[in-house]
C-alpha positions in Angstrom: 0.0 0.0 0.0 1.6 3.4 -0.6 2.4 5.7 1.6 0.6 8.5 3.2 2.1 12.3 3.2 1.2 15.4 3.7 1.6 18.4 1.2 1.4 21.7 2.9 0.6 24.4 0.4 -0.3 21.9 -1.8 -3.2 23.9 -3.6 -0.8 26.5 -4.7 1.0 26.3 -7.9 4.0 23.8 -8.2 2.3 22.0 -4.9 -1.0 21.2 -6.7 1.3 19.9 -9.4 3.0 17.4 -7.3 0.1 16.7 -5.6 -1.4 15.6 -9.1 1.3 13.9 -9.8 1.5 11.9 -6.4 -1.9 10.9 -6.8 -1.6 9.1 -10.1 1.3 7.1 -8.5 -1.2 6.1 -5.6 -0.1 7.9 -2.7 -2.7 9.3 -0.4 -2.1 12.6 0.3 -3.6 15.3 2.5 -3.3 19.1 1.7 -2.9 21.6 4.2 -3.3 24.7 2.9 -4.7 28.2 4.7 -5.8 29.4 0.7 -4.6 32.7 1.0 -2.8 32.0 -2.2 -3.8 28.6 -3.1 -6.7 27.5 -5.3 -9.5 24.8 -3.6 -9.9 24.4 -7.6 -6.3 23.4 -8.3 -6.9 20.0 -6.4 -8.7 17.7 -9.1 -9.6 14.4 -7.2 -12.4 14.4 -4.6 -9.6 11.2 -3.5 -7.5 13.8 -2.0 -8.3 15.7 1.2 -8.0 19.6 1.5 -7.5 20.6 4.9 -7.3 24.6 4.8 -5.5 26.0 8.2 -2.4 27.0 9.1 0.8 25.1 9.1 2.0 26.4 12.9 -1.2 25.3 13.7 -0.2 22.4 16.6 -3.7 21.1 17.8 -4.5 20.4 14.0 -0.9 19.4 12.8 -1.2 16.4 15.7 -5.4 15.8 14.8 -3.9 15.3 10.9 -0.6 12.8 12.2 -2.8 11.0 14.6 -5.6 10.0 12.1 -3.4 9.6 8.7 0.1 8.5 10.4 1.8 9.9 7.5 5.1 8.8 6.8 6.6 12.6 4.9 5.8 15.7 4.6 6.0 17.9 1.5 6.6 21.7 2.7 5.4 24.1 -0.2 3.8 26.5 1.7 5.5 30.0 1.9 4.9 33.7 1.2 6.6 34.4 -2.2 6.9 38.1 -3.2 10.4 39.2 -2.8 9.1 42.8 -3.2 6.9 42.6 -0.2 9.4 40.5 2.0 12.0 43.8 2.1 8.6 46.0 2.9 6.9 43.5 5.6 10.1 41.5 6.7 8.2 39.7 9.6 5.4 38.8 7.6 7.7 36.4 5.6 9.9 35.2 9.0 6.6 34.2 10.9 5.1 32.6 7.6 8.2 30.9 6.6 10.3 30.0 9.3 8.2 30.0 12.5 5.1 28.5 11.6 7.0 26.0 9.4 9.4 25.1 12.7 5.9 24.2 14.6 5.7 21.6 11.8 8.9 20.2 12.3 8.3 20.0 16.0 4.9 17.8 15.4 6.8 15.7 12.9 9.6 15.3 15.4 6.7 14.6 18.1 4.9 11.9 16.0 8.3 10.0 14.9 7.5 11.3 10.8 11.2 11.9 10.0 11.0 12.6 6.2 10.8 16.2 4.9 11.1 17.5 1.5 11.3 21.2 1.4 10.3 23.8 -1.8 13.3 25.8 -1.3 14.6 28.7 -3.6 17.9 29.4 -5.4 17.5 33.1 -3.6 19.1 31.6 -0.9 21.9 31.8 -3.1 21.8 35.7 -3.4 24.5 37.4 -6.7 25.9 35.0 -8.1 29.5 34.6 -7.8 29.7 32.7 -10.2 27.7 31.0 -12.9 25.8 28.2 -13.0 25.3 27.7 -9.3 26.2 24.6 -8.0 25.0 23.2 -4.3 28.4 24.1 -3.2 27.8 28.1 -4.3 27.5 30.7 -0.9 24.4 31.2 0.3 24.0 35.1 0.5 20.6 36.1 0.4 19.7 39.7 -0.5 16.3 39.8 0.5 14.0 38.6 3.3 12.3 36.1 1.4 15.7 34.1 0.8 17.1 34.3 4.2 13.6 32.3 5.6 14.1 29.7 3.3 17.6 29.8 3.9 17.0 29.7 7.9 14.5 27.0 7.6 16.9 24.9 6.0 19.2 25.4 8.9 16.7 24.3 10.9 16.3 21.1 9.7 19.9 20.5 9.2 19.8 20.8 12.7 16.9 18.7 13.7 18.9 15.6 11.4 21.3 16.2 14.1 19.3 16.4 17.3 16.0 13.8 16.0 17.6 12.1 12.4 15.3 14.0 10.4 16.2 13.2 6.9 15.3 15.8 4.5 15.6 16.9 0.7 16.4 20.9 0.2 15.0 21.4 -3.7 16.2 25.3 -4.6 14.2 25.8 -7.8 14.9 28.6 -10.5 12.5 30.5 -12.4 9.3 27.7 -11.5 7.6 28.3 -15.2 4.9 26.7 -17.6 1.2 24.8 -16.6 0.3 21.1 -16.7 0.3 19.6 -20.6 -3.5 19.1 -20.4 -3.6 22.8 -19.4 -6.2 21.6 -16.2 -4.0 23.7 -13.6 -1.4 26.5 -14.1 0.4 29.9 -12.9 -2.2 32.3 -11.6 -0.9 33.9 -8.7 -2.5 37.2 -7.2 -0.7 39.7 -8.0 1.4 37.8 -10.5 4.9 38.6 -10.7 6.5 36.3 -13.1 7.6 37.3 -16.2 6.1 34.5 -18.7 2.1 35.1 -17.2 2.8 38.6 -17.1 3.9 39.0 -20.7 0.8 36.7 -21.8 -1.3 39.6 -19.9 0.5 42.2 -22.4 0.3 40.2 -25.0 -3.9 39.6 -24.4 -4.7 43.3 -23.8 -5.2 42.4 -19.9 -2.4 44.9 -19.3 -1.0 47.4 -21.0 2.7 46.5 -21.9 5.5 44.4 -20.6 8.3 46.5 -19.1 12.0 45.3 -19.7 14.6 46.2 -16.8 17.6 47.3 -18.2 19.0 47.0 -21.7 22.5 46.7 -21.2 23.4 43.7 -19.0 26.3 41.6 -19.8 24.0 39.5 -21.7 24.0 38.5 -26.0 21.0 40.7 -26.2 21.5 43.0 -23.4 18.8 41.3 -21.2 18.8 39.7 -18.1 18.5 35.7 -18.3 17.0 33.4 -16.3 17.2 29.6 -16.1 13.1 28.8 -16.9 12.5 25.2 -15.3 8.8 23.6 -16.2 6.4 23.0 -12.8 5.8 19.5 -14.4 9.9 19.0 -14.1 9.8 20.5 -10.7 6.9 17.5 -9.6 8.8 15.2 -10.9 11.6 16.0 -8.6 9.3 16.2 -5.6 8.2 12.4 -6.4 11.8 11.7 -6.6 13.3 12.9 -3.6 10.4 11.4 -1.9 11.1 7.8 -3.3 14.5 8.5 -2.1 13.8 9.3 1.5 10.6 6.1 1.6 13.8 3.8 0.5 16.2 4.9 3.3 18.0 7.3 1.2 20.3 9.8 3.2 19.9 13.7 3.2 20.6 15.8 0.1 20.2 19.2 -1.5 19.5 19.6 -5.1 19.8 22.7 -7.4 16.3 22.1 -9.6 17.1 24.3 -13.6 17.7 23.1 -17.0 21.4 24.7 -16.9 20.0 27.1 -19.8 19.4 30.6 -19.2 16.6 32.5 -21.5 16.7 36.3 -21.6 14.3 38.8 -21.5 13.5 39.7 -25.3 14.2 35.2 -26.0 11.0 35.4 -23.8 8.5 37.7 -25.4 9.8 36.2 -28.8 8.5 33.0 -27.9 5.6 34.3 -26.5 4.3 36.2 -30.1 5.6 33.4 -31.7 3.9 30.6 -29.5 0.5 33.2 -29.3 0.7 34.8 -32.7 0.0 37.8 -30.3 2.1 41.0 -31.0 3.5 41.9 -27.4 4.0 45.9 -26.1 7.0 46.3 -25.3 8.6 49.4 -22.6 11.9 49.9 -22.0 13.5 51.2 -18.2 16.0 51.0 -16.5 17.8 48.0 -14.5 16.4 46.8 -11.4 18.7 47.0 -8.0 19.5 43.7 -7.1 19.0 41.7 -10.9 21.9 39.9 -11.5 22.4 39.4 -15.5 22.3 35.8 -15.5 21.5 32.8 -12.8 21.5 29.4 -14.4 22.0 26.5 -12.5 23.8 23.3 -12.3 21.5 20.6 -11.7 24.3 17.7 -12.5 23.8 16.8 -8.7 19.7 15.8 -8.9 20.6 13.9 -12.1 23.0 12.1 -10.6 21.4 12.0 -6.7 17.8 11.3 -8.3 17.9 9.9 -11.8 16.2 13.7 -12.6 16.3 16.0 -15.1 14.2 18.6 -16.8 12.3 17.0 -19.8 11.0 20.9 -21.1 14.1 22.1 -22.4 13.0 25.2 -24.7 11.6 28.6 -24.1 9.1 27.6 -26.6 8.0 24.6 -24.9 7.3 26.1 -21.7 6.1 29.1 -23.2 3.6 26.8 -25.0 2.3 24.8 -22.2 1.4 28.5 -20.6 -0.4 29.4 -23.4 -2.6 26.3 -23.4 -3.4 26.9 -20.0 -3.8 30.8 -20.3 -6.6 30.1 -23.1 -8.5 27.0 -21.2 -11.9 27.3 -19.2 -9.9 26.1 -16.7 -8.9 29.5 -16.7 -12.1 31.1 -16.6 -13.1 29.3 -13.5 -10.5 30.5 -11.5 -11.1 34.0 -12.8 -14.3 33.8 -11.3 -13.8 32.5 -7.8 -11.7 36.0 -7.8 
């Protein structure tokens, strides 16, 4: 029989992803999840439980571990906006370090050692060097990457204290929708650059802005290593095959070790849409670095993974399935 685990924030956007994808291989899964970002409609089998509340939440984290013994947890859920993080730094230490810790101290509590965490190459900070490797400082700039940064502290330190075994996954630029275009990117506000130039491009805003012209780029843009949410699933089930088996600890850089720039973007977006895209130019951004691009040799060889969506275009074209889907349309309306 498989296993049972909990996905925190597992209506959001890569958790509902993995969550779909756990489900198909027969797991049985519950999702906490306190919606403030997540989507009820994102979870697509009345097989999986949605449990909305908090993740510090100790009187409902022990009700959950009592009934379902689950043997791992899957930690997605986390306040994202790096913007907001600098503006409302305690916001994003009380969402995403001390709520989170009450987690570990149920899981440590009810003897549920395994704990995959959706972690974030902004731990990482300016690159000092390109692509990033596991072994690259981790120098945050932002409040956003120091949480994620201090929560994997923390459970490097509960391995020591309780032999918590764990799998850090730092993600890139988390891009793309399911191939059946069913679930997808639609965060509120949206941030990322791929939805956002699909808004231009549809007349839902008015232009795409382009920070900075004259990076040390081929086309003077900044460029970003784009890695598909399907890809980033697929890692999640991997790591946690890996821990279910007895595997040991590990931390895995999750990319494509490509980087995309800027204008390679909104090219394949008005080639992918046939959509002409508005285009304003302004001036760099503080803190964008021209280029992060990871190296992922580390999960291919730790976990037998690596990213299957490989072009711009192919990601850019799973987007626009799920951008143009009533799928779509019934999330707009449950805003």
């Amino acid at each position: 029989m498989s296993a049972s685990v909990l996905v925190t924030g597992g209506a959001g956007y890569i958790g509902s992803h993995t969550v779909r994808l756990l489900h198909q291989q027969g797991y049985k899964i519950v999702v906490l999840d306190n919606l403030v970002y997540g989507h009820p409609e994102a979870i697509l089998s009345d097989e999986i439980l949605l449990v909305k509340g908090n993740v510090g939440d100790k009187n409902l984290l022990r009700t959950l571990f009592d009934t379902h013994k689950f043997e791992a947890v899957l930690h997605f859920a986390a306040y994202a906006y790096v913007g907001e993080s600098v503006t409302n730094p305690s916001k994003y230490y009380h969402n995403n370090l001390i709520e989170p810790l009450a987690l570990l101290e149920v899981m440590v509590e009810k003897k549920c050692l395994r704990f995959i965490f959706s972690s974030t190459c902004a731990t990482y900070g300016n690159p000092v060097y390109t692509p990033i490797d596991e072994n690259h400082p981790q120098l945050p700039i932002n409040p956003y990457g120091s949480s994620k940064m201090m929560l994997e502290w923390v459970a490097r330190d509960f391995k020591i204290a309780h032999n918590l075994n764990y799998v850090f996954l730092r993600y890139f630029n988390a891009s793309g929708a399911s191939h059946d275009a069913q679930i997808g990117e639609d965060h509120q506000p949206e941030t990322h650059l791929i939805p956002l130039v699909f808004e231009a491009a549809m007349g839902i805003r008015p232009n795409i802005t382009v920070f900075g012209t004259d990076y040390d780029t081929p086309d003077g843009t900044c460029i970003r290593d784009y890695i598909h949410v399907e890809d980033l699933a697929t890692a999640h089930l991997r790591s946690l095959e890996r821990l279910l088996q007895g595997g040991d600890s590990l931390i895995c850089n999750l990319g494509t070790g490509n980087g995309f720039s800027v204008k390679e973007v909104i090219q394949a977006v008005e080639k992918v849409s046939g959509l002409q895209v508005p285009v304003v130019y302004g001036e760099r951004r503080a803190g964008d670095p021209p280029a992060l691009v990871a190296n992922a040799s580390r999960a291919k060889q730790e976990l037998n993974w690596e990213a299957s969506y490989r072009t711009v275009e192919s990601i850019v074209a799973s987007a626009w399935k799920w951008h143009n889907s009533a799928w779509k349309g019934r999330y707009a309306n449950k805003k």
